[in-house]
GUROKE-565017 format. One line per 5 residues: for each residue x, y, z negated of N, C-alpha, C, O. Coordinates in Angstrom, 3 decimals. Atoms other than C-alpha are relative to their C-alpha. Layout:
X,Y,Z,X,Y,Z,X,Y,Z,X,Y,Z ~ ...
//
This chain:
0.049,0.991,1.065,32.360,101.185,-55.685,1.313,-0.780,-0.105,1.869,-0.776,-1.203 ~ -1.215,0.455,-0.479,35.501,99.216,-54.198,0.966,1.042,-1.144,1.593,0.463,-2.031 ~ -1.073,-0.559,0.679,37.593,102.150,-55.936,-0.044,0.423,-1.124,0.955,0.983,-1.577 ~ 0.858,0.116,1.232,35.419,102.304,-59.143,0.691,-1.048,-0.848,1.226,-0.961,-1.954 ~ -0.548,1.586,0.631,36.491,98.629,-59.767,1.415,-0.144,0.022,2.040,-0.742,-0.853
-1.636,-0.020,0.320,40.067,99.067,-59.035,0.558,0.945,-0.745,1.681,0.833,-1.236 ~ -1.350,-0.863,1.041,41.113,102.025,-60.978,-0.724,-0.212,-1.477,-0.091,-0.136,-2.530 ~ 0.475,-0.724,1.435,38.510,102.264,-63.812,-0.132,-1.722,-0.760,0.282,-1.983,-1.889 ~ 0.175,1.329,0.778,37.539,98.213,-64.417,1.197,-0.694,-0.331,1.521,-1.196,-1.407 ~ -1.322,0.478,-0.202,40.753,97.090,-63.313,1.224,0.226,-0.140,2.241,-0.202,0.405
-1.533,-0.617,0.420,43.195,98.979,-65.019,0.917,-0.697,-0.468,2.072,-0.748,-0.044 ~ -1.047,0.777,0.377,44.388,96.521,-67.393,0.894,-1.609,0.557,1.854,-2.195,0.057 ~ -0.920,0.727,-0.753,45.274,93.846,-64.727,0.704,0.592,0.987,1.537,-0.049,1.628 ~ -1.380,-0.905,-0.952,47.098,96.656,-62.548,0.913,0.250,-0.869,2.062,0.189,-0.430 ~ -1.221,-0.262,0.668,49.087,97.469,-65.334,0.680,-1.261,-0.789,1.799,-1.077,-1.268
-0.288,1.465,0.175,49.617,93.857,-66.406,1.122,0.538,1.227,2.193,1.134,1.107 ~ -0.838,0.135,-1.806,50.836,93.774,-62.149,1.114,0.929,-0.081,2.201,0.718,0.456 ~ -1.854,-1.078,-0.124,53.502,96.862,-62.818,0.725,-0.528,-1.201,1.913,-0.207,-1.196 ~ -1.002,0.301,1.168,54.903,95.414,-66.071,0.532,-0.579,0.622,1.580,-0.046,0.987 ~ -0.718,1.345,-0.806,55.912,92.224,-64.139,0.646,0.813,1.006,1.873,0.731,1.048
-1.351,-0.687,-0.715,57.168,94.706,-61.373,0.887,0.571,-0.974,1.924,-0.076,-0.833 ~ -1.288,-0.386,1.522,59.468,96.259,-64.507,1.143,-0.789,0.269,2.344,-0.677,0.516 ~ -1.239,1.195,0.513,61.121,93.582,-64.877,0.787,-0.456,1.227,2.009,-0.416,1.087 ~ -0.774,-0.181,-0.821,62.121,92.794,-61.418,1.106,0.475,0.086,1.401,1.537,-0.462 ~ -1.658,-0.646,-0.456,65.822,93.113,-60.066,-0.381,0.626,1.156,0.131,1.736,1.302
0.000,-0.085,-1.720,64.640,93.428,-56.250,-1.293,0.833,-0.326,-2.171,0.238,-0.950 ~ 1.826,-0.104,0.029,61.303,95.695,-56.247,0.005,1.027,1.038,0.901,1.870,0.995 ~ -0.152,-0.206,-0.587,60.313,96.987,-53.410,-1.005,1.319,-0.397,-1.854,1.166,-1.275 ~ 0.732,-0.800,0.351,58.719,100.354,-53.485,-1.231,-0.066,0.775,-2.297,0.335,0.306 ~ 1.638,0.347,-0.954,55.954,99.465,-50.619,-0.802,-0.502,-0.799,-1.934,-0.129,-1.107
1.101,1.075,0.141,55.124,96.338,-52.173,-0.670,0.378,-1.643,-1.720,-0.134,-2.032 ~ 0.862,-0.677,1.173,54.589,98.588,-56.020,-1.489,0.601,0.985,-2.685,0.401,0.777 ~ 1.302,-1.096,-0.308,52.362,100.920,-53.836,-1.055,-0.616,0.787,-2.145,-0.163,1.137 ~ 1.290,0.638,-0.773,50.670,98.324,-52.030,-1.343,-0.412,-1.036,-2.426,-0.108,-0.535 ~ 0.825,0.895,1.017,48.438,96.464,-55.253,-1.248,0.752,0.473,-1.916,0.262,1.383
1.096,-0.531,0.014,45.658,99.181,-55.489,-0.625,0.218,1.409,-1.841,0.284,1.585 ~ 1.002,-0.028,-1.017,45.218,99.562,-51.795,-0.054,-1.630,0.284,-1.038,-1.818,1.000 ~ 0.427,1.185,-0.549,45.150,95.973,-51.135,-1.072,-0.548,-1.044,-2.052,-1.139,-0.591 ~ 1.115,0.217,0.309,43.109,95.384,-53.940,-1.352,1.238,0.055,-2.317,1.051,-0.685 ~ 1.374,-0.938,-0.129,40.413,98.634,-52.956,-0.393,-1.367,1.335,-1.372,-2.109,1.261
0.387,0.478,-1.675,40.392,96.768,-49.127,-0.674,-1.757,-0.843,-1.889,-1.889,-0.695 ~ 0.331,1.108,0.961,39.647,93.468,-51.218,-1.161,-0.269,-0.159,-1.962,-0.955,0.477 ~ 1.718,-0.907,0.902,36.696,94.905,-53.503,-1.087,0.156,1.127,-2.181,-0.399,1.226 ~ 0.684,-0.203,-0.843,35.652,96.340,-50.568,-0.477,-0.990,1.004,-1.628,-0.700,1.331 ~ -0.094,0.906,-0.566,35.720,93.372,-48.377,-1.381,-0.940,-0.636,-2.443,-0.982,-0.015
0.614,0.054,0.896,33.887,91.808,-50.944,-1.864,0.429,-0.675,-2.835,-0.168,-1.140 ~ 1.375,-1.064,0.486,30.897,94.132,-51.891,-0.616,0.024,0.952,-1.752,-0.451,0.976 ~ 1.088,-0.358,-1.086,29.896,95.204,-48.547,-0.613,-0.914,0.727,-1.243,-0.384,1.643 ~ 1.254,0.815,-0.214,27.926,92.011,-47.633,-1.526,-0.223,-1.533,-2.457,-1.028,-1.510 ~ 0.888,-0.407,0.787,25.785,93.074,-50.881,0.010,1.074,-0.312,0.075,1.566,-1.439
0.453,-1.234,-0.021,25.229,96.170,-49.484,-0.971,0.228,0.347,-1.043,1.384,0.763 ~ 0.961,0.285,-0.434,22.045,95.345,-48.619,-1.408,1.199,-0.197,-2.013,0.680,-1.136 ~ 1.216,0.063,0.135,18.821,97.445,-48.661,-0.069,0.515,-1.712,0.483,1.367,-2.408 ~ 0.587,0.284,1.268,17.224,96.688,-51.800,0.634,-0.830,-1.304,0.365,-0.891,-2.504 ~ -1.200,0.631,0.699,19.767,94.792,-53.165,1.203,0.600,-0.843,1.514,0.268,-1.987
-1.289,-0.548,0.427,22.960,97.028,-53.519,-0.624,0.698,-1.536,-0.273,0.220,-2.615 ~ -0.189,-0.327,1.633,21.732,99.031,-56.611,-0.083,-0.906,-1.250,0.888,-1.102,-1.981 ~ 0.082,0.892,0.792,20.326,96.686,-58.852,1.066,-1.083,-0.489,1.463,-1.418,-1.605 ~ -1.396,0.990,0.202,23.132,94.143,-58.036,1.379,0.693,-0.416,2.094,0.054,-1.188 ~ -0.936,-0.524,0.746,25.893,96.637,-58.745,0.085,0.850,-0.899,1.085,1.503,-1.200
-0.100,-0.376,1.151,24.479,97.916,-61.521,0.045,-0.989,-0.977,0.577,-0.713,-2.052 ~ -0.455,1.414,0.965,24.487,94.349,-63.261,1.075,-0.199,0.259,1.287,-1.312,-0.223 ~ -1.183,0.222,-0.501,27.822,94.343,-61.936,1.117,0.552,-0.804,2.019,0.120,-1.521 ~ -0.712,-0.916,0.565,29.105,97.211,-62.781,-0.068,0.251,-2.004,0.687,0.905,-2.723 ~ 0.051,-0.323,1.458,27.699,96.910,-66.613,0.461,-1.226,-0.452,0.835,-1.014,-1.605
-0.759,0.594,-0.057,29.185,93.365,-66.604,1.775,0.018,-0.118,2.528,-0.513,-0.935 ~ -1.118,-0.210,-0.141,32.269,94.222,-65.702,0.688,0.526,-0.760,1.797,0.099,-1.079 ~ -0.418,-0.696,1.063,32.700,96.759,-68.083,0.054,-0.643,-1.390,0.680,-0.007,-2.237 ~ -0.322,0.445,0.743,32.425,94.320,-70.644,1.286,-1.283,0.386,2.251,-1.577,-0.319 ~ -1.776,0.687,-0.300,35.245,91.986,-69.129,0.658,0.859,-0.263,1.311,0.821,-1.306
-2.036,-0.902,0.142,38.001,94.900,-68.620,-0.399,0.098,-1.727,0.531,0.481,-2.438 ~ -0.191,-0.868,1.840,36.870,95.641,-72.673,0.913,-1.533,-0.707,2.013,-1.449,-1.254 ~ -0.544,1.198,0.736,37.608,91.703,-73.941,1.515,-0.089,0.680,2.442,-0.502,-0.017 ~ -1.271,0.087,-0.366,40.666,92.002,-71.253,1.115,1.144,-0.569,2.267,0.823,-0.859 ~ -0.717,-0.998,0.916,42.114,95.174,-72.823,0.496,-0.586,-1.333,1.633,-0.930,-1.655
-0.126,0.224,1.401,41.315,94.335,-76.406,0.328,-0.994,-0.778,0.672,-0.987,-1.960 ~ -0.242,1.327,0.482,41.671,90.604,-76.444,0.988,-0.483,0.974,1.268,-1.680,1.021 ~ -0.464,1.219,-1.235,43.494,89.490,-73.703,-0.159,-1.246,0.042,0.543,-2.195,-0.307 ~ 0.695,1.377,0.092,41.010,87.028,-72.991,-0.666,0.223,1.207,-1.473,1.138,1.371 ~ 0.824,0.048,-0.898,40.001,85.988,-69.624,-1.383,-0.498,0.261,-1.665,-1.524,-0.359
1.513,0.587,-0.026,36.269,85.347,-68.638,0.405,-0.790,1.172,0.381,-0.356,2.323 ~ 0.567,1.061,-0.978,36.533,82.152,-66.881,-1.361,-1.577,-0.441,-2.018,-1.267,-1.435 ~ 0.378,1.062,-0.026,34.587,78.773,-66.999,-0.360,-0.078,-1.181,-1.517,0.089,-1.564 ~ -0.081,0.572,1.078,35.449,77.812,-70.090,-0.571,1.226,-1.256,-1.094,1.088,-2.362 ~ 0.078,-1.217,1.202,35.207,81.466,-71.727,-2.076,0.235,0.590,-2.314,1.320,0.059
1.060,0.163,0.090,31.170,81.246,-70.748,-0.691,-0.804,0.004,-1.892,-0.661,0.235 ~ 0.415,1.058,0.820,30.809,77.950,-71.903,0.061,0.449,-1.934,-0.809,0.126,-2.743 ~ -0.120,-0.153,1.377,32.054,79.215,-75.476,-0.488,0.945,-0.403,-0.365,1.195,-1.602 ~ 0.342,-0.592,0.649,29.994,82.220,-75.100,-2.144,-0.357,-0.579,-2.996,0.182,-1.285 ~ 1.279,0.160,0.466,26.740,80.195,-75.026,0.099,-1.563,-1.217,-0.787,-2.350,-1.548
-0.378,0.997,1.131,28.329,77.687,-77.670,-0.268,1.115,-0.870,-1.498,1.103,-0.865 ~ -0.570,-0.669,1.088,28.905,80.237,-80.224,-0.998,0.586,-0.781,-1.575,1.487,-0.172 ~ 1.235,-0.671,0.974,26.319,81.324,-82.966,0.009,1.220,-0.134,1.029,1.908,-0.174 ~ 0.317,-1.212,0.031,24.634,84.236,-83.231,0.958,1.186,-1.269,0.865,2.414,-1.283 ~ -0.451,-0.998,1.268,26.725,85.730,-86.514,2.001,0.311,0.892,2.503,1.402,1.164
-1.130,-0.300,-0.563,30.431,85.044,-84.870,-0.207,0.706,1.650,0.817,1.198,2.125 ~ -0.004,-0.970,-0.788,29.033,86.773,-81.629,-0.139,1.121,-0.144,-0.047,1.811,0.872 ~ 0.703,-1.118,0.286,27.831,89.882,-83.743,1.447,0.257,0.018,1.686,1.261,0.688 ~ -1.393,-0.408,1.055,31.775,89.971,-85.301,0.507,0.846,1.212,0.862,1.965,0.842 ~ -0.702,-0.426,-0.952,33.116,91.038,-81.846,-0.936,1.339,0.625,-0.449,1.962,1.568
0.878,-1.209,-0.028,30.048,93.973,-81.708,0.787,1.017,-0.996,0.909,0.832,-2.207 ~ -0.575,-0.741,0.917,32.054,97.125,-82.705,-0.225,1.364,0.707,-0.962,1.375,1.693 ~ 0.352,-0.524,-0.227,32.189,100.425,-82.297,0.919,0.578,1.315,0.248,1.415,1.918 ~ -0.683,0.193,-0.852,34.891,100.644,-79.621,-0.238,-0.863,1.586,0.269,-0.581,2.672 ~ 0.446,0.614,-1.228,33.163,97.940,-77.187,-1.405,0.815,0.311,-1.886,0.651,1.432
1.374,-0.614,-0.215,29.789,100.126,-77.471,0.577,1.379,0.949,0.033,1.834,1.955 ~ -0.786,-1.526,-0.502,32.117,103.403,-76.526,0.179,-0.158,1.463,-0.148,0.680,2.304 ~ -0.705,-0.365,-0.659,33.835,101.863,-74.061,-1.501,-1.176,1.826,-1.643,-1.052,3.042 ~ 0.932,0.179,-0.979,30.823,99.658,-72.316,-1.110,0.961,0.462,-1.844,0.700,1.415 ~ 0.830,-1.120,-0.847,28.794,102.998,-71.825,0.199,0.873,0.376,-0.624,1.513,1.030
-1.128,-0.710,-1.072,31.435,105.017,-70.664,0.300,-0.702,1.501,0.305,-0.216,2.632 ~ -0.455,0.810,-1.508,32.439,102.136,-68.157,-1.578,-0.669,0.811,-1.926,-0.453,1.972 ~ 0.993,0.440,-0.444,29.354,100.439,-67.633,-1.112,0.323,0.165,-1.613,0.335,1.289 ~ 1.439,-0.769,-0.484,25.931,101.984,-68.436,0.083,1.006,0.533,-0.470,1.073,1.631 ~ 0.278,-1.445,-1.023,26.351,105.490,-67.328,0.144,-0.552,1.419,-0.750,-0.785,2.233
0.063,0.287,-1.483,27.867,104.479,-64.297,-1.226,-0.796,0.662,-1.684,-0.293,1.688 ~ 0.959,0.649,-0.629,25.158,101.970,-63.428,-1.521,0.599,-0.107,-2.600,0.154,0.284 ~ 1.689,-0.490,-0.129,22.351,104.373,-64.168,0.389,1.210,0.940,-0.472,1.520,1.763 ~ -0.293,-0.650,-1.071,23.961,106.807,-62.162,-0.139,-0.303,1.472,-0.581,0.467,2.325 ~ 0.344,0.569,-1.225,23.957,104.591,-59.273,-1.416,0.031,0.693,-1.670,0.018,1.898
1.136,0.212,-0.899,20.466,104.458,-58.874,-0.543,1.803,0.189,-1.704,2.212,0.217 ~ 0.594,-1.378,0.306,20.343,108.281,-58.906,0.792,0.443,1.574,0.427,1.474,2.139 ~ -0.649,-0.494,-0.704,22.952,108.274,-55.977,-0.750,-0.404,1.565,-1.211,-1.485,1.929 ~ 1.053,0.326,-1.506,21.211,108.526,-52.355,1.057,-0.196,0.861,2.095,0.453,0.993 ~ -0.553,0.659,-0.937,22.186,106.127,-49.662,-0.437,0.136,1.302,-1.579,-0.268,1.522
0.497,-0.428,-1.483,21.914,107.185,-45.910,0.069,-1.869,0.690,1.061,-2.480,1.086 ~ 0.057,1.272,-0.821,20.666,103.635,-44.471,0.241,0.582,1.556,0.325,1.762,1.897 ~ -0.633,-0.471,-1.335,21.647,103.150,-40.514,-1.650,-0.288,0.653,-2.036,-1.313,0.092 ~ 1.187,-0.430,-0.212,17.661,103.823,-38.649,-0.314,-1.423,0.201,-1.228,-2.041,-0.343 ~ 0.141,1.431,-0.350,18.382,100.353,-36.945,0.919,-1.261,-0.965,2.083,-1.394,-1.344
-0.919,1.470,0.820,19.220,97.015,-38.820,1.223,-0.423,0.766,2.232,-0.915,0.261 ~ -1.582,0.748,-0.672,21.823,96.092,-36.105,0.839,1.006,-0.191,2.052,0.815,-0.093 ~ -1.481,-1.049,0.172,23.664,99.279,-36.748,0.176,-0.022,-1.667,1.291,0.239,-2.118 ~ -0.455,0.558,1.202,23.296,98.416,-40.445,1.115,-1.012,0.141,2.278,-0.813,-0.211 ~ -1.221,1.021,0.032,25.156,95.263,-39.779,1.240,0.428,0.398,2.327,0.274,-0.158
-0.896,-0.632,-1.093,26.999,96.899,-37.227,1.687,0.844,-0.628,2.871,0.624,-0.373 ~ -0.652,-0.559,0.895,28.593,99.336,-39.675,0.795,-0.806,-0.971,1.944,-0.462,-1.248 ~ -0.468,0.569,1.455,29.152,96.613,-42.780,0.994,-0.784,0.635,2.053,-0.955,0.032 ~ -1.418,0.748,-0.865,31.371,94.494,-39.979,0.697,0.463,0.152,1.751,-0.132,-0.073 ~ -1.128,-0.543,0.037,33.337,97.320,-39.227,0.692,0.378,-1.212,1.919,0.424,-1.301
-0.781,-0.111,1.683,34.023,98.072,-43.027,0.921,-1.270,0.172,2.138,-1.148,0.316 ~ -0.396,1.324,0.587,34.612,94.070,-43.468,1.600,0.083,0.737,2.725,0.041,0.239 ~ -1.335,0.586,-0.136,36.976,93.728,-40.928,0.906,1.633,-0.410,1.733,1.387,-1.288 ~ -0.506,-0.804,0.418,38.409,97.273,-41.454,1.342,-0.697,-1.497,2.529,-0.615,-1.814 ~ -0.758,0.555,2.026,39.243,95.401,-45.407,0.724,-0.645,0.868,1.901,-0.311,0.740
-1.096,1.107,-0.314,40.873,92.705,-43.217,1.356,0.474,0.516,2.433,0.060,0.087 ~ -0.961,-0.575,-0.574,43.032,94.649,-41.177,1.341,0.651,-1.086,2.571,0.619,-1.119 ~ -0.969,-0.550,1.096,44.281,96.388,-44.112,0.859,-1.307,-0.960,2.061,-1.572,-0.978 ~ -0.830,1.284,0.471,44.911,93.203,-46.229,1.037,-0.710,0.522,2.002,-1.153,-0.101 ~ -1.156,0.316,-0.589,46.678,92.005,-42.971,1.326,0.324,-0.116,2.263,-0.470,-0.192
-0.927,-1.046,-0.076,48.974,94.549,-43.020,0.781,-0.262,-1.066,1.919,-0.626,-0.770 ~ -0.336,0.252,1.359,49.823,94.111,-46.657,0.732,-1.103,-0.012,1.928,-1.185,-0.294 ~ -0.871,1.423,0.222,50.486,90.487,-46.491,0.460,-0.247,0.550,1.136,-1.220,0.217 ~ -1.197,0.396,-1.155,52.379,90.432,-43.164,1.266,0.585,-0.897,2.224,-0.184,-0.976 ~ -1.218,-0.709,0.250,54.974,92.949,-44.969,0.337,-0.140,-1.642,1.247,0.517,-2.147
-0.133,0.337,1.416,54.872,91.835,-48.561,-0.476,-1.825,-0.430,-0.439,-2.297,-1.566 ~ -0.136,1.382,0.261,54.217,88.073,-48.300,0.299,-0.507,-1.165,-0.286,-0.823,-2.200 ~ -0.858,0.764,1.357,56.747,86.806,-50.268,0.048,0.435,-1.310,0.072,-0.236,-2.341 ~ -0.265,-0.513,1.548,57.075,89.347,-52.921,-1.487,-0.219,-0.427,-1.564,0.295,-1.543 ~ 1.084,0.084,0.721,53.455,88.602,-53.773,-0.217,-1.783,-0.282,-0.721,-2.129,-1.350
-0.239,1.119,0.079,53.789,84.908,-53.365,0.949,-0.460,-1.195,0.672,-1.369,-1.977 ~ -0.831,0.091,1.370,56.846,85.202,-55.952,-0.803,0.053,-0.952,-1.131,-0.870,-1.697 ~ 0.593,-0.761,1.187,54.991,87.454,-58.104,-1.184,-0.715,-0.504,-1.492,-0.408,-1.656 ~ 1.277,0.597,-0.174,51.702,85.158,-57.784,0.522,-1.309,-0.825,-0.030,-1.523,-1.904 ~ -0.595,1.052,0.357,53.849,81.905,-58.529,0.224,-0.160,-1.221,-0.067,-1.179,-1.848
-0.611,0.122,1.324,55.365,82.878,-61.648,-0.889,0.801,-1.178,-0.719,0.867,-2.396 ~ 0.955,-0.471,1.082,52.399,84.787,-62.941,-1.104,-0.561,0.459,-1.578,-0.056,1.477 ~ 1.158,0.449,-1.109,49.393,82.530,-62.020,-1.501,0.927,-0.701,-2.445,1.401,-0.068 ~ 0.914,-0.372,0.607,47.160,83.837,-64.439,-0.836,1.826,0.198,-1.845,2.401,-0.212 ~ 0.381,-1.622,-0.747,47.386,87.658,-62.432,-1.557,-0.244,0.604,-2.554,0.203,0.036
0.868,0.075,-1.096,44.938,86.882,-60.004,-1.287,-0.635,-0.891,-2.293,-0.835,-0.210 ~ 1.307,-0.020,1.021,42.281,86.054,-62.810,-0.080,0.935,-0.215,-1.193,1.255,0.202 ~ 0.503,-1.062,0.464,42.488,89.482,-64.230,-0.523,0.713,0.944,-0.116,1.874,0.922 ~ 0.590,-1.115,-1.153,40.520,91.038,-61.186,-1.377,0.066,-0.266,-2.222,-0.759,0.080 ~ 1.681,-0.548,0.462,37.341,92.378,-62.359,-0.656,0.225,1.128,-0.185,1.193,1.727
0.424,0.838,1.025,35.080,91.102,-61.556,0.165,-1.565,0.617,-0.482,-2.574,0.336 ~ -0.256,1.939,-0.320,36.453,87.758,-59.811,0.013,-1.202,-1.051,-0.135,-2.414,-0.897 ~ -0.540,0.655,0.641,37.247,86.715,-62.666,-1.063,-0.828,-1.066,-0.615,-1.632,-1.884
//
């Protein structure tokens, strides 16, 4: 799921993240090739304490069909879903919410979103026999994500700290943090 959300939801804030590398004088070729694995280890980090049981499908199929409508308004509008953008979507009358119903967000939310999330519940999950080796397992993922993130930000720090500084608004486009 972790790599679901980074290449397919999250395309148009990775490619946002390489324009801004473009432009760079100094760019380091690690810290291009780092984004997608530091944001899979992320995602992943992330998800696998609602990997639960009875939980994981349902929740990342509202997730996943969610989501797919963010990356569509972030593509098509470049318009982030924060705070304010789901305050104005339960302000807004029923005729100017229809206007933004087209045939392009229907295409591209059941390509990205429904199939995938009905697929999910079709996909079989090998639970661990015992609950402590359930946990057991989702800790070694977690920190697994950490280790990797470590890694990342010990050796790219700064250039993401730059890059973070002068673009603050990056780190909103992460589907679905955002």
């Amino acid at each position: 799921l972790a790599l679901y959300f980074a290449f397919m939801l999250n395309w148009r804030g990775v490619l946002h993240f390489y324009e801004i590398l473009y432009k760079l004088e100094d760019l380091k070729f690690g810290f291009a090739i780092s984004l997608p694995i530091l944001l899979v280890a992320a995602l992943n980090f992330v998800f696998v304490p609602f990997s639960i049981r009875y939980l994981i499908k349902p929740f990342f199929a509202l997730l996943i069909a969610l989501s797919a409508i963010d990356s569509y308004t972030m593509m098509k509008y470049r318009v982030l879903f924060d705070q304010n953008m789901i305050q104005n979507i339960f302000e807004t009358n029923q005729n100017e919410a229809l206007a933004y119903l087209s045939l392009p967000i229907i295409v591209w939310v059941t390509i990205a979103g429904f199939i995938p999330a009905i697929l999910l519940f079709f996909v079989e999950i090998e639970y661990e026999e015992k609950w402590f080796k359930g946990i057991l397992t989702r800790a070694l993922s977690m920190f697994a994500s950490l280790i990797v993130i470590a890694v990342i930000v010990a050796l790219y720090y700064q250039d993401y700290v730059s890059v973070g500084r002068n673009n603050s608004n990056l780190q909103r486009e992460i589907v679905p943090a955002n």
